[in-house]
MDTraj code that builds the backbone (N, CA, C; nanometers):
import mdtraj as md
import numpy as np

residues = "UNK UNK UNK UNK UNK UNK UNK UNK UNK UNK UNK UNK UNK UNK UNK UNK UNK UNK UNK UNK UNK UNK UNK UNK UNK UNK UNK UNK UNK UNK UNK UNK UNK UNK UNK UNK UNK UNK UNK UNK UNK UNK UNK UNK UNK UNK UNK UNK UNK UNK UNK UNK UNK UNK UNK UNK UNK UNK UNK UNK UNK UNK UNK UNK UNK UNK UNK UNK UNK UNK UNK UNK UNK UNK UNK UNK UNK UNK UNK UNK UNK UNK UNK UNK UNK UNK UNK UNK UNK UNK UNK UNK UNK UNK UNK UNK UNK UNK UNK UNK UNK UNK UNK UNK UNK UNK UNK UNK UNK UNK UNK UNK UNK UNK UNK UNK UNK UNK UNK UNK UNK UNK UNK UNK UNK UNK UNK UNK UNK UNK UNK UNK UNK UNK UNK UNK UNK UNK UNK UNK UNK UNK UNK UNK UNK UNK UNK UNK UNK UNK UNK UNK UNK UNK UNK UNK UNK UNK UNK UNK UNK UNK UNK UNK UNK UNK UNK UNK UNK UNK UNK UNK UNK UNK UNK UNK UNK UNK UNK UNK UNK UNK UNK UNK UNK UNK UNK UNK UNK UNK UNK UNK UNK UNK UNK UNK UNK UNK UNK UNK".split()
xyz = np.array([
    [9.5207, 14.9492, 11.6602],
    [9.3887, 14.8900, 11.6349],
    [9.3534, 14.7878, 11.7422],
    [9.4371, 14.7060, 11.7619],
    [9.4584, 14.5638, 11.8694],
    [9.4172, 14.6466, 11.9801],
    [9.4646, 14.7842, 12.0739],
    [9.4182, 14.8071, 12.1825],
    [9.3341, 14.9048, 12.1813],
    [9.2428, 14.9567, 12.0592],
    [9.0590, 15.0082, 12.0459],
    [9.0408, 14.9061, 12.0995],
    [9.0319, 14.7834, 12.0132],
    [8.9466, 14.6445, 12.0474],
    [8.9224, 14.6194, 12.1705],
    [9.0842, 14.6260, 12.2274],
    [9.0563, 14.5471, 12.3335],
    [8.9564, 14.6666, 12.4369],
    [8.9971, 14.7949, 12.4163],
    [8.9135, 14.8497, 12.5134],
    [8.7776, 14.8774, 12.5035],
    [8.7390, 14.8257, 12.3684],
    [8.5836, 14.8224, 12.3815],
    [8.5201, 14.6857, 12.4115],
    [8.6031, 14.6216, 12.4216],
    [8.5192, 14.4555, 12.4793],
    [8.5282, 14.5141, 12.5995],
    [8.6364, 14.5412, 12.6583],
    [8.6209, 14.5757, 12.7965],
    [8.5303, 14.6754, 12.8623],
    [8.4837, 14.7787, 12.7595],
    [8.4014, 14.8891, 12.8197],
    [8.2060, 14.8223, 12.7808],
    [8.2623, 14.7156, 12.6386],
    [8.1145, 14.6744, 12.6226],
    [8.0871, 14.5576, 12.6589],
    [8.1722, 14.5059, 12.6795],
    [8.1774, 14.3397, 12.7107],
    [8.0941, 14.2362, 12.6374],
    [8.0469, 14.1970, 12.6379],
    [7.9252, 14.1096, 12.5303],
    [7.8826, 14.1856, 12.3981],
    [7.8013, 14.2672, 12.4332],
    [7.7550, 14.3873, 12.3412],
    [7.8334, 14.4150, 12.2917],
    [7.9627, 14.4309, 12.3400],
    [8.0538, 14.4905, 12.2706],
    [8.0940, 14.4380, 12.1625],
    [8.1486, 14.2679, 12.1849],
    [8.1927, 14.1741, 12.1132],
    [8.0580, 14.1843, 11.9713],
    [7.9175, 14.1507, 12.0084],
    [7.8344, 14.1438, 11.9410],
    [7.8456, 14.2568, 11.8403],
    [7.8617, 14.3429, 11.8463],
    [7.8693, 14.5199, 11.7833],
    [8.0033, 14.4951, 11.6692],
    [8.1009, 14.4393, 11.7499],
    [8.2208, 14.4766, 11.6328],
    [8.1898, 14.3159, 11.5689],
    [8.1498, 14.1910, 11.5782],
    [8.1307, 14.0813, 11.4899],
    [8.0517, 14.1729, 11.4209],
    [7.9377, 14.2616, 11.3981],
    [7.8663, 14.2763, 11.2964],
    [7.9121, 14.3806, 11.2076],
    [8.0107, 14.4733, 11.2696],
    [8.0626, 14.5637, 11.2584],
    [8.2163, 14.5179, 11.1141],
    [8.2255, 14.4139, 11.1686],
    [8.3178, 14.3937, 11.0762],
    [8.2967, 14.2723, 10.9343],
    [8.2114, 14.2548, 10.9329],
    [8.1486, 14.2852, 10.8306],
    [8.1359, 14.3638, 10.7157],
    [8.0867, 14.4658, 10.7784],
    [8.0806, 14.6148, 10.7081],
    [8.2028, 14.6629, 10.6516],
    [8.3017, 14.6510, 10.7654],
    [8.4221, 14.7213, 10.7616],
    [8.5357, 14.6206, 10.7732],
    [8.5884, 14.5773, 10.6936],
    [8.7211, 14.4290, 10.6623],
    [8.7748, 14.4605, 10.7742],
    [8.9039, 14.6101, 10.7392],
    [8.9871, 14.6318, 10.8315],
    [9.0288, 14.5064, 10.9920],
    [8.8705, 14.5287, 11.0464],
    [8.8338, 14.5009, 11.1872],
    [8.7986, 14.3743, 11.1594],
    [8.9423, 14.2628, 11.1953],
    [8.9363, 14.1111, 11.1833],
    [8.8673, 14.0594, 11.2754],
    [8.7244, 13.9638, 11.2610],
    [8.7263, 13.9065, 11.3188],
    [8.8418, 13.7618, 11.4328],
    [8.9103, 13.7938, 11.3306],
    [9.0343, 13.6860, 11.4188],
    [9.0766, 13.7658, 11.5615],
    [9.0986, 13.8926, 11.5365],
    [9.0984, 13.9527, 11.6511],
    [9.0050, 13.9879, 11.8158],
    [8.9224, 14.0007, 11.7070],
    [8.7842, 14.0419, 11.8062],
    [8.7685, 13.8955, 11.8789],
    [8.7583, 13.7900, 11.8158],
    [8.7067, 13.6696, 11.9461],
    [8.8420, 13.6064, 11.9660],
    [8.9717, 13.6580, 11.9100],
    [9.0973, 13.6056, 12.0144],
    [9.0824, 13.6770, 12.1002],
    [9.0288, 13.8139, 12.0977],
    [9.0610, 13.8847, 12.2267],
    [8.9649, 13.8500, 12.3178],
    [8.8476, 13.8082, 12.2542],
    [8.7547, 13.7560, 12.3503],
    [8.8033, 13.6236, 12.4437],
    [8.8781, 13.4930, 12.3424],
    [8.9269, 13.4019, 12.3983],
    [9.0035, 13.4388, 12.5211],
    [9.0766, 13.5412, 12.5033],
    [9.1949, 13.6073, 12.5920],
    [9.1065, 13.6576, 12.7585],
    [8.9839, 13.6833, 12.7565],
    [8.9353, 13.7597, 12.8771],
    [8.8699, 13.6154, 12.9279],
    [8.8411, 13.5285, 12.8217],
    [8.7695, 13.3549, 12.9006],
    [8.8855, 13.3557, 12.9648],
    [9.0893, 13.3079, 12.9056],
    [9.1390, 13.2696, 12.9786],
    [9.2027, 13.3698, 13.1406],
    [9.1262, 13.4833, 13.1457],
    [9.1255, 13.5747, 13.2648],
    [9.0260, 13.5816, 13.3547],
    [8.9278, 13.5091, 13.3164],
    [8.8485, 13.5274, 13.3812],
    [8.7526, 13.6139, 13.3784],
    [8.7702, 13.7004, 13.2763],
    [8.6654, 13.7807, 13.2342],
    [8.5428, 13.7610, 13.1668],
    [8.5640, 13.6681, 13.0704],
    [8.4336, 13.6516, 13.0198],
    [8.3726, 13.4441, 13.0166],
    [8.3031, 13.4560, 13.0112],
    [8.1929, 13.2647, 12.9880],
    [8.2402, 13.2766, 12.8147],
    [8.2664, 13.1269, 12.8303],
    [8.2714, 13.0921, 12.6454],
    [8.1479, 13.0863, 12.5778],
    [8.0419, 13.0030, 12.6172],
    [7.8820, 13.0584, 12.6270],
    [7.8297, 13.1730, 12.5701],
    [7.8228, 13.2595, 12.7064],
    [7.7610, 13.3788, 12.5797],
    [7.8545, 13.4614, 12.4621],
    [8.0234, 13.4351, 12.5278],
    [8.1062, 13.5047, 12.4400],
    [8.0350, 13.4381, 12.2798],
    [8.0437, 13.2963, 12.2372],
    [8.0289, 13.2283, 12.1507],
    [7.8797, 13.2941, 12.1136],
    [7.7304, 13.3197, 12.1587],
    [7.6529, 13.3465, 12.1487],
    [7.6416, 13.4829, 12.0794],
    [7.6886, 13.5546, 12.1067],
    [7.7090, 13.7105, 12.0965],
    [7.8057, 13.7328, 12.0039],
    [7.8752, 13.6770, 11.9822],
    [7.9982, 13.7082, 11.8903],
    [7.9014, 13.6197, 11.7616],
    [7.8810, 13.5064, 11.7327],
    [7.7947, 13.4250, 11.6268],
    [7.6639, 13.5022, 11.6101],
    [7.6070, 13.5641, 11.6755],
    [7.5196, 13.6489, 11.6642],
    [7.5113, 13.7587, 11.5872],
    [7.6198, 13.8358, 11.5904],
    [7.6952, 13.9915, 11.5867],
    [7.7203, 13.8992, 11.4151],
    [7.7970, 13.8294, 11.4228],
    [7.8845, 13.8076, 11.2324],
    [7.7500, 13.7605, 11.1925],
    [7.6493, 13.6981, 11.2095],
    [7.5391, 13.6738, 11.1358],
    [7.4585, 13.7419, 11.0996],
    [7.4564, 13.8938, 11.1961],
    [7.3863, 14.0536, 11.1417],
    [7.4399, 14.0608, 11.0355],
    [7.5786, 14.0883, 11.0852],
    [7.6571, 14.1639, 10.9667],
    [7.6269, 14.1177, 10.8377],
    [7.6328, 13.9809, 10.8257],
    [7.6538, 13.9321, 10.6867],
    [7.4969, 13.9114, 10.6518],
    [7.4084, 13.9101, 10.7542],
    [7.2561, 13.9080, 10.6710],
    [7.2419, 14.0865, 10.6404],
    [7.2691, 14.1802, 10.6804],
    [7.2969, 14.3121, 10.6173],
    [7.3268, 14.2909, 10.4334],
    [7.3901, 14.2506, 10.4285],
    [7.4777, 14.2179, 10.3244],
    [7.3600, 14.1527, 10.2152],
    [7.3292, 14.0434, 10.2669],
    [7.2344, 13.9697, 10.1932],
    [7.1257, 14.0092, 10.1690],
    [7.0571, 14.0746, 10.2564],
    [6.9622, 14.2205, 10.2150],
    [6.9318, 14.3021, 10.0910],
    [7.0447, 14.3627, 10.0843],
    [7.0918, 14.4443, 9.9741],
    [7.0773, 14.3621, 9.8769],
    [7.1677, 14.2264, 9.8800],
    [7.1405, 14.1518, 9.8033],
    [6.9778, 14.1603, 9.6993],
    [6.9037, 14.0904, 9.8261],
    [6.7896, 14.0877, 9.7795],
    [6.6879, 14.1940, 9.7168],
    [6.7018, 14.2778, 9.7854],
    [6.6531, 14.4028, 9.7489],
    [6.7234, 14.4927, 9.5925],
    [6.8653, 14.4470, 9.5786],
    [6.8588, 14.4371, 9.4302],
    [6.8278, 14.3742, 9.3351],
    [6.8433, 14.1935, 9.3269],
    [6.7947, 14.0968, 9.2760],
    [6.8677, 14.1581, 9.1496],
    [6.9410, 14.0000, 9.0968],
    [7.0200, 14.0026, 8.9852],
    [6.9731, 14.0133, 8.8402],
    [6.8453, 14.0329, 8.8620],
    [6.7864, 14.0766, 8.6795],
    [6.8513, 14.2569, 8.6977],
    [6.8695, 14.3235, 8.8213],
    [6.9340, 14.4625, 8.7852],
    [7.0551, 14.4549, 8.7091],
    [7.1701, 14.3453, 8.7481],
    [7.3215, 14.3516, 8.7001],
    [7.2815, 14.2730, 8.5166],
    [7.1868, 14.2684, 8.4582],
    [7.1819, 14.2923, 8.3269],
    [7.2693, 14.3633, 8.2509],
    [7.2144, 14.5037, 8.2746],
    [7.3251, 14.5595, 8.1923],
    [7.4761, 14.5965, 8.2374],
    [7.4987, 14.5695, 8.3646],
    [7.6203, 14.5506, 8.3925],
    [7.7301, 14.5049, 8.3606],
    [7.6487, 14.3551, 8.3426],
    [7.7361, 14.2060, 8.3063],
    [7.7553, 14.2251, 8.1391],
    [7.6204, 14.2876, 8.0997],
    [7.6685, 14.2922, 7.9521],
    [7.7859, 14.4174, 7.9093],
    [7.7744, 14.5079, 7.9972],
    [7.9192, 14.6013, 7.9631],
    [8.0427, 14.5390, 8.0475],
    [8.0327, 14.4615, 8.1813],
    [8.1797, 14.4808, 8.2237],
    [8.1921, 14.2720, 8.2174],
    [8.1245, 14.2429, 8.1113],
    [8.1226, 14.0950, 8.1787],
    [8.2899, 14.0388, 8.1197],
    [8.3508, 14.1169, 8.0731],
    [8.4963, 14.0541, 8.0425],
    [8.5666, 14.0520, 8.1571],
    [8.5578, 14.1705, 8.2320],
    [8.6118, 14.1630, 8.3784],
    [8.5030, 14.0955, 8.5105],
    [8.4423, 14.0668, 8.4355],
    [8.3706, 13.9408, 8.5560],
    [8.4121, 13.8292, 8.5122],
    [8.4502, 13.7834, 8.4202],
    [8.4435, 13.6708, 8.3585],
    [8.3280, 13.5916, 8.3503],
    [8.2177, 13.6885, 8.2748],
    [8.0626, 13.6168, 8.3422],
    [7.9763, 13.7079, 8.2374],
    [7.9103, 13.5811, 8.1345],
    [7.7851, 13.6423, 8.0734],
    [7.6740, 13.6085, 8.0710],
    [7.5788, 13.6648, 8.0464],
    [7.4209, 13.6472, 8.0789],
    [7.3777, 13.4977, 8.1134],
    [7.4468, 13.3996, 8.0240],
    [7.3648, 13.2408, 8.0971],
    [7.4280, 13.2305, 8.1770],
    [7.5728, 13.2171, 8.1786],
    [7.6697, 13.1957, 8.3004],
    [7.5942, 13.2499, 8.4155],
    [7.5538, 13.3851, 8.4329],
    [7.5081, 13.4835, 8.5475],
    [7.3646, 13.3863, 8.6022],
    [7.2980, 13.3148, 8.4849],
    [7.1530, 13.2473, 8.5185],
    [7.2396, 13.0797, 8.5973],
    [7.2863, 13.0364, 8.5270],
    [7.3279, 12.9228, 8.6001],
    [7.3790, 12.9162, 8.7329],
    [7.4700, 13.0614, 8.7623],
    [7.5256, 13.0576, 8.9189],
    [7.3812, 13.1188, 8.9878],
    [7.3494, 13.2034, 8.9380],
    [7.2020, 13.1580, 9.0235],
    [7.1082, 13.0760, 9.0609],
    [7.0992, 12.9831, 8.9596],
    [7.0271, 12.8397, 8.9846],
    [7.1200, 12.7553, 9.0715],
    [7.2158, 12.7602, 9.0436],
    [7.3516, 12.6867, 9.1685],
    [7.2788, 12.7631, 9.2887],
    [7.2816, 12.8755, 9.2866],
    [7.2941, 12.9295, 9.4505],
    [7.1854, 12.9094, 9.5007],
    [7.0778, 12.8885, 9.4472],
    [6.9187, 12.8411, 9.5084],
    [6.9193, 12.7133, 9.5243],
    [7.0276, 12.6408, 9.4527],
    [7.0143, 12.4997, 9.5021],
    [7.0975, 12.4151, 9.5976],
    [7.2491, 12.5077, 9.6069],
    [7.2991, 12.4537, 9.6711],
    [7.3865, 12.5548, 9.7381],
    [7.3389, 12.6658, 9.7148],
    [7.4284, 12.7978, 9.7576],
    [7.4470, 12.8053, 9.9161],
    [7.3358, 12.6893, 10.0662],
    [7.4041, 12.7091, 10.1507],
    [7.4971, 12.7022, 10.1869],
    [7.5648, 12.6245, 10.1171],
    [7.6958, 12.5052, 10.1359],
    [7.7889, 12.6475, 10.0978],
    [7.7981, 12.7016, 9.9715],
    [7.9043, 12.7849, 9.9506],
    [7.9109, 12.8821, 10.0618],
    [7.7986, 12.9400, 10.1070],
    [7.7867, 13.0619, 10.2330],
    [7.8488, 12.9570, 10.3634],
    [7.8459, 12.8428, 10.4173],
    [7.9325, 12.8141, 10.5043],
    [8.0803, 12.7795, 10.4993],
    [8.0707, 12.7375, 10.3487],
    [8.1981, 12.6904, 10.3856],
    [8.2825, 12.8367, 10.3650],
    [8.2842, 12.9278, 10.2827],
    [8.3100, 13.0360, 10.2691],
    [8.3520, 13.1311, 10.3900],
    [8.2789, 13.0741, 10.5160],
    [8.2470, 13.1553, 10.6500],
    [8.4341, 13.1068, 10.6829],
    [8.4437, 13.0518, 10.6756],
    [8.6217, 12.9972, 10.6793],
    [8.7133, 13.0436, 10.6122],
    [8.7139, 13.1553, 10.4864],
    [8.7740, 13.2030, 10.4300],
    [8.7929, 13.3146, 10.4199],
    [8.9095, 13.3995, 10.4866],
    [8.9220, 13.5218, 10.5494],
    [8.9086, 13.6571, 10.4072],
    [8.8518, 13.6290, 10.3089],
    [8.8764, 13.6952, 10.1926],
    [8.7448, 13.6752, 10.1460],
    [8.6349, 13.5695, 10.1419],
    [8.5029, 13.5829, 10.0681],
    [8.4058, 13.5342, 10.1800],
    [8.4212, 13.5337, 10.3249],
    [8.3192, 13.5229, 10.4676],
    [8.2488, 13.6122, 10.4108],
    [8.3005, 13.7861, 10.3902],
    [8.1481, 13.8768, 10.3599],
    [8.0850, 13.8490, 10.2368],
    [8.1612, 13.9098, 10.1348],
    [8.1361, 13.9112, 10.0298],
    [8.0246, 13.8075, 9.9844],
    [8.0243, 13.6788, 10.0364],
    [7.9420, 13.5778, 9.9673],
    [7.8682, 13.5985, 10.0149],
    [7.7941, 13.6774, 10.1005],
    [7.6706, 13.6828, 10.1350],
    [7.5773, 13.7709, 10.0554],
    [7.6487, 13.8700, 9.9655],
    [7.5807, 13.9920, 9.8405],
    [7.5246, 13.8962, 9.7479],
    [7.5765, 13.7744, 9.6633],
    [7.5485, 13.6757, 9.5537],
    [7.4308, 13.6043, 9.6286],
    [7.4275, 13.5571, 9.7846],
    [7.3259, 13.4663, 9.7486],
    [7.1876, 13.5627, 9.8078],
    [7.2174, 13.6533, 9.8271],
    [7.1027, 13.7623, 9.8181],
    [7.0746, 13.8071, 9.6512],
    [7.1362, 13.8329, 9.6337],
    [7.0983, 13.8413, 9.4820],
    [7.0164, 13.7014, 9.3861],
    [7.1052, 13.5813, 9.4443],
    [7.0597, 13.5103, 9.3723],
    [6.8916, 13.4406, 9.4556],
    [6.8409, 13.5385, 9.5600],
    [6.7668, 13.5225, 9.6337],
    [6.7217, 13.3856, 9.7113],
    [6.8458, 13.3813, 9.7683],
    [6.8213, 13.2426, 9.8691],
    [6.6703, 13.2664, 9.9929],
    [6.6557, 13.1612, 10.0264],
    [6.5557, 13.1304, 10.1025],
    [6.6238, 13.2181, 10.2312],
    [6.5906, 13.2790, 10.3077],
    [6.6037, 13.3714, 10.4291],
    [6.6526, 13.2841, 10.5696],
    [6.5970, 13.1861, 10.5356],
    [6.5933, 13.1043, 10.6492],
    [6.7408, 12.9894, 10.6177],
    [6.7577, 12.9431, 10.5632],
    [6.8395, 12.8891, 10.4680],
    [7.0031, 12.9373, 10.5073],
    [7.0207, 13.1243, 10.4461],
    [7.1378, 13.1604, 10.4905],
    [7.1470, 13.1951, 10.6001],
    [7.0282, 13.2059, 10.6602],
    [7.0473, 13.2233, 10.8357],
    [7.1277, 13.1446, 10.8695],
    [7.0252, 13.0304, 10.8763],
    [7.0959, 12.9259, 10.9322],
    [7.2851, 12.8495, 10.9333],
    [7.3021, 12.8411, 10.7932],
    [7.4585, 12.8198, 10.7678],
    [7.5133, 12.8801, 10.7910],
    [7.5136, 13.0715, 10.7609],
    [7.5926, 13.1559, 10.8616],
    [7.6258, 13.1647, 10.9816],
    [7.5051, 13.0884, 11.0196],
    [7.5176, 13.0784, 11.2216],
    [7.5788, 12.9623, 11.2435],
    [7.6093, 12.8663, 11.1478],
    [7.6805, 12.7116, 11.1645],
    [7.8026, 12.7651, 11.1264],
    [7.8300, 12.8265, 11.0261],
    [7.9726, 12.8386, 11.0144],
    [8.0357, 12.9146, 11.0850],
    [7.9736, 13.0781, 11.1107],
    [8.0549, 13.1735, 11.2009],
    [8.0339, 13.0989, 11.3498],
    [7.9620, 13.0038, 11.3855],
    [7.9885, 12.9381, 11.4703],
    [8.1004, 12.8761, 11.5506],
    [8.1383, 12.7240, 11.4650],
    [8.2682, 12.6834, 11.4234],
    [8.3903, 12.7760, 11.3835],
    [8.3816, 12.8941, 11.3242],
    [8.4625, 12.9841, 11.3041],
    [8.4702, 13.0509, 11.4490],
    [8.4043, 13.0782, 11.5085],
    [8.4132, 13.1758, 11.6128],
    [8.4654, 13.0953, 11.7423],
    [8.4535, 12.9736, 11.7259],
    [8.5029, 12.8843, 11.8274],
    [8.6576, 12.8259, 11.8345],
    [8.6672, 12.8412, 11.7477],
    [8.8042, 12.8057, 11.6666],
    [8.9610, 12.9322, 11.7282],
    [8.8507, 13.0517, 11.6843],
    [8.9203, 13.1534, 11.7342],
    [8.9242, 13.1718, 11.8676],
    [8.8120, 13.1530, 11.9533],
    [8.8012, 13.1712, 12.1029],
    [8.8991, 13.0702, 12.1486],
    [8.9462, 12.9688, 12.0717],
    [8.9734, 12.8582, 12.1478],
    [9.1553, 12.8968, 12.1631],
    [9.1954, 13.0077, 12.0598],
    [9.3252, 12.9836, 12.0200],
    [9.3630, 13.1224, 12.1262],
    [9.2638, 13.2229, 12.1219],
    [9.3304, 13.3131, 12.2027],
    [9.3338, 13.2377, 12.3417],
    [9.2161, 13.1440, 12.4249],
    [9.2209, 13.0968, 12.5292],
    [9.3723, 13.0283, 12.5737],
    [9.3559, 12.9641, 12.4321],
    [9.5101, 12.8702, 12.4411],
    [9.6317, 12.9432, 12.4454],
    [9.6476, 13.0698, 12.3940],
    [9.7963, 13.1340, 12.3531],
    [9.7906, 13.2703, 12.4893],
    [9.6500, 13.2683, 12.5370],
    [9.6533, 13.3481, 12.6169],
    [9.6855, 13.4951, 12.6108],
    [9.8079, 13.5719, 12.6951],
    [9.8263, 13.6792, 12.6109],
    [9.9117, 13.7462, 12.5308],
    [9.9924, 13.5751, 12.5095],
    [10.0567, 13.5592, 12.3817],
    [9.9826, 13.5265, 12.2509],
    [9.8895, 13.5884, 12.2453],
    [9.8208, 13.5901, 12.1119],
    [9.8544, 13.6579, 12.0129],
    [9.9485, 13.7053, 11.9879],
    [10.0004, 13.8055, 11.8821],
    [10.0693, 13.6452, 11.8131],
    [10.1052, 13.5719, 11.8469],
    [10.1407, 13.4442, 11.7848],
    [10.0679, 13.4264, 11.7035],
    [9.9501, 13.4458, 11.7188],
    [9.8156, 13.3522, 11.6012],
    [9.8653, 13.4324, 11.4671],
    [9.8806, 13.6064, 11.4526],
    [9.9103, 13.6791, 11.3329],
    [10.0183, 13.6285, 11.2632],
    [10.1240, 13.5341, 11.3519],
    [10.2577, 13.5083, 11.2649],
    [10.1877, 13.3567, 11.1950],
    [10.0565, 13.2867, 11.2401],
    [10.0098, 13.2124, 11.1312],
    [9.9593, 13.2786, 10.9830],
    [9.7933, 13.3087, 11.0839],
    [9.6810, 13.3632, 10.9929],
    [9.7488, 13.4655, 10.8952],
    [9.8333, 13.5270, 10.9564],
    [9.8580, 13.6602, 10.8619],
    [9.8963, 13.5965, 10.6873],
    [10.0425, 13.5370, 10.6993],
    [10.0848, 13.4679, 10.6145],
    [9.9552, 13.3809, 10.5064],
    [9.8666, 13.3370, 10.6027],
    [9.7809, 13.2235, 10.5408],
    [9.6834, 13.2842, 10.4800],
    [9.6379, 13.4300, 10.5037],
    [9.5926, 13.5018, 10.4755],
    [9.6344, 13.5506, 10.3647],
    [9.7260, 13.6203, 10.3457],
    [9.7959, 13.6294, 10.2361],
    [9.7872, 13.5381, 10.1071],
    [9.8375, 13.4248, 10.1349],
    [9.8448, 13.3068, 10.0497],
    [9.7424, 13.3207, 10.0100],
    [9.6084, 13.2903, 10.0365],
    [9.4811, 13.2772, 10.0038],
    [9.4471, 13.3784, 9.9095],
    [9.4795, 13.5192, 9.9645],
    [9.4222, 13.6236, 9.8815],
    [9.5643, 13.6261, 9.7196],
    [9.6917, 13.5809, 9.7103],
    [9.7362, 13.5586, 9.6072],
    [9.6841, 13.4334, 9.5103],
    [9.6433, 13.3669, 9.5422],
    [9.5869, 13.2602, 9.4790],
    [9.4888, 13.2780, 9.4150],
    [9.3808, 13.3701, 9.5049],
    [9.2493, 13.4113, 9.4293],
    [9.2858, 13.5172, 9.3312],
    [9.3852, 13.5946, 9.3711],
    [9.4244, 13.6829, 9.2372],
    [9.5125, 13.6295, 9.1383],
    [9.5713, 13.5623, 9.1157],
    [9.6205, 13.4216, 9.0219],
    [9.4892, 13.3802, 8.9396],
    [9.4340, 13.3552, 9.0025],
    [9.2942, 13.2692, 8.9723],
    [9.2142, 13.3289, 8.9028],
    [9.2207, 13.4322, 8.9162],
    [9.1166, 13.5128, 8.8397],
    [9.2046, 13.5579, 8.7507],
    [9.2963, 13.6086, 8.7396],
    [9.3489, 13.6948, 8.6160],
    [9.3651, 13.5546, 8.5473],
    [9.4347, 13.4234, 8.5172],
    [9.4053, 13.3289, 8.4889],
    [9.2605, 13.3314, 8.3534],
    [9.1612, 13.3322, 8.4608],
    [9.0583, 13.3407, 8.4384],
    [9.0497, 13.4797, 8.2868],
    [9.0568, 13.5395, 8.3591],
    [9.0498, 13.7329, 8.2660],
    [9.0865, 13.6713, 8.1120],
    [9.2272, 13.6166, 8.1249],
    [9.3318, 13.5823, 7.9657],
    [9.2431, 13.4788, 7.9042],
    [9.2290, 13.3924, 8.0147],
    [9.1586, 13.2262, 7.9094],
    [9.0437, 13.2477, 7.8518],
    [8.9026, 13.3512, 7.9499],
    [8.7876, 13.3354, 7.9113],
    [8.7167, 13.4190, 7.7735],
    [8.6147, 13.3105, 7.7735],
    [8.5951, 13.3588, 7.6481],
    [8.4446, 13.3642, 7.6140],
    [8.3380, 13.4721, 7.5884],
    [8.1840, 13.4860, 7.6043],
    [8.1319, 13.3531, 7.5151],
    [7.9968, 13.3245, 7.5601],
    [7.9215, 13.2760, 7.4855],
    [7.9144, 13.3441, 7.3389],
    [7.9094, 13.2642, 7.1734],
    [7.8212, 13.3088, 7.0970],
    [7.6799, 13.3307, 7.1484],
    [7.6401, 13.4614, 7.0866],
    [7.4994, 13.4705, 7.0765],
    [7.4372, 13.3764, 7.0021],
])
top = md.Topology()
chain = top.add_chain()
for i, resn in enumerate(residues, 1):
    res = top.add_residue(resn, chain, resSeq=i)
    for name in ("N", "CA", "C"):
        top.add_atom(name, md.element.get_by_symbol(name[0]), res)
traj = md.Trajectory(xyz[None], top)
């Protein structure tokens, strides 16, 4: 997978980078941790400006995830009605609950879409809820492009630094990655046993 990547930055160079940030999105598999370490990796060769790399790559993850939010909108959460009322034991989520995280997400839902942009397990995903819960357009633009920002810089900075010893960064992220995604599944099954619906 590591050397597709690398040979399509190299055959697309910018575009390229821009294509798979939006691209992965869509498709988990294709880590962004990869795509702008490898980008970091051609700054420290001389191949590419941190500039537009940073431009194009923050660009590319902010498609992707306004894709996402789209759909969102274009379903709008009065559809998951009868959803929530058949599967809401495995959401852990019933009809007011479903109205309140929507009033959260119109009020303060940018904050969850950035800080989220940092969390290798709900970066996409949170962008379907606050389309649903129909955030202002302008709103998740914006924090997506602040966070995959800072996110994307973070990463450029580590492949620059580890150079083309970057296979180092996986013996972090990987692990931390991990951790994260056991916790959230802790967390929720947690959740599954304790919760309990509103009386009607």
């Amino acid at each position: 997978m590591n050397d597709w990547i690398l040979q399509f930055i190299a055959d697309g160079g910018y575009w390229g980078i821009a294509f798979l940030m939006a691209l992965e999105n869509v498709f988990p598999p294709i880590p962004s941790e990869v795509i702008m370490g490898m980008g970091g990796i051609a700054v420290a060769q001389g191949k590419m400006a941190v500039a537009p790399l940073m431009v194009f790559g923050t660009i590319g993850s902010t498609l992707g995830n306004y894709a996402w939010f789209l759909l969102g909108r274009w379903l709008g959460y009065e559809r998951l009605r009868p959803f929530v009322a058949r599967h809401g034991r495995w959401l852990t989520l019933d009809w007011p609950a479903m109205e309140r995280l929507v009033r959260f997400f119109r009020k303060h839902g940018q904050w969850v879409v950035f800080v989220m942009r940092f969390s290798p397990a709900m970066r996409t995903m949170i962008s379907l809820p606050a389309g649903l819960a129909e955030m202002g357009h302008a709103r998740f633009l914006v924090f997506t492009f602040a966070g995959a920002a800072i996110w994307n810089a973070l990463l450029v900075w580590a492949g620059w630094h580890l150079g083309q010893h970057y296979e180092k960064v996986a013996k972090y992220t990987g692990p931390a990655s991990l951790a994260l995604m056991a916790v959230l599944v802790l967390a929720y099954l947690w959740r599954v046993l304790t919760w309990k619906p509103r009386q009607a």
